[in-house]
C-alpha positions in Angstrom: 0.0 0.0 0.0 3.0 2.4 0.9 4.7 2.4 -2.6 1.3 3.0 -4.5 0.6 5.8 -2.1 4.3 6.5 -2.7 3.3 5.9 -6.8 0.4 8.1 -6.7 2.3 11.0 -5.0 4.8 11.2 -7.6 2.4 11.2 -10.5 1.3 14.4 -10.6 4.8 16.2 -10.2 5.9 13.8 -13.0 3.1 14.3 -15.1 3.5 18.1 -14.6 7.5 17.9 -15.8 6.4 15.7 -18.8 4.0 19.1 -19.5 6.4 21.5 -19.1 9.6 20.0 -21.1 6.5 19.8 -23.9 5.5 23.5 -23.7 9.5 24.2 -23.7 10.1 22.0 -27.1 6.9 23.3 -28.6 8.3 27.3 -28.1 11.2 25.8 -29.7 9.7 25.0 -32.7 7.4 27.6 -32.5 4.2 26.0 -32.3 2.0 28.1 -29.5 -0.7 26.6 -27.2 -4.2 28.3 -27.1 -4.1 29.5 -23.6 -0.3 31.0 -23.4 -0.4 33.3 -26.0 3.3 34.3 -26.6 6.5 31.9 -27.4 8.3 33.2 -24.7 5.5 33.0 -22.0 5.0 29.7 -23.1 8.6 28.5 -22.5 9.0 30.4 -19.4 5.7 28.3 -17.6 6.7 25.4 -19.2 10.5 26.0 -17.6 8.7 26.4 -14.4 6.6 23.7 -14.4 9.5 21.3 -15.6 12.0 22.5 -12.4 8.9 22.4 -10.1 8.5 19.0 -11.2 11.7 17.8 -11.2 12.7 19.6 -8.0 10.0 17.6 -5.8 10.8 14.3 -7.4 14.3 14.8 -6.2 13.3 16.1 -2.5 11.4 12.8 -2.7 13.9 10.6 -3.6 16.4 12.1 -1.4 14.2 12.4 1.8 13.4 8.7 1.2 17.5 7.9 1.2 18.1 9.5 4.1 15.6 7.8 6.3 16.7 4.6 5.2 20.4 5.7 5.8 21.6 5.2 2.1 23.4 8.5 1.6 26.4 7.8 3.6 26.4 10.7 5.6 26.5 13.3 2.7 23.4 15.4 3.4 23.1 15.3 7.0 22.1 18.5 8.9 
C-alpha cells in the first residue's frame, strides 16, 4: 500500500515535468498553445513547471534515502 501511495504521489509532479519539457520543445519549434499566448511565456511556464516537477521528485527521492540511511552521511544537517 505504501509504494502506491508513494506511486500516486509522484504522479502528478511527473506528469506536470512531462508538460512542461513539452510547452518548452513546442516554443522551440514555434508551435504556441491556445491559452499561453506568446513563445516566450510559453517557454517560461513550461520551464517552471519542468524544475517544479523535477525539483519535488528529487526532494522525494532524497528524503526517502536519508531515512533509510543510504546517503552515507553526505546530506546530514
Amino acid at each position: 500500500m505504501a509504494r502506491f501511495m508513494a506511486m500516486v504521489i509522484l504522479f502528478l509532479p511527473g506528469a506536470l515535468a512531462v508538460l512542461g519539457f513539452k510547452l518548452m520543445r513546442d516554443s522551440l519549434f514555434g508551435i504556441v498553445q491556445p491559452l499561453l499566448f506568446q513563445v516566450w511565456i510559453q517557454f517560461a511556464f513550461g520551464l517552471l513547471l519542468f524544475l517544479g516537477g523535477l525539483a519535488f521528485i528529487g526532494g522525494f527521492i532524497l528524503y526517502r534515502d536519508k531515512k533509510s540511511g543510504k546517503t552515507k552521511g553526505r546530506f546530514k544537517v
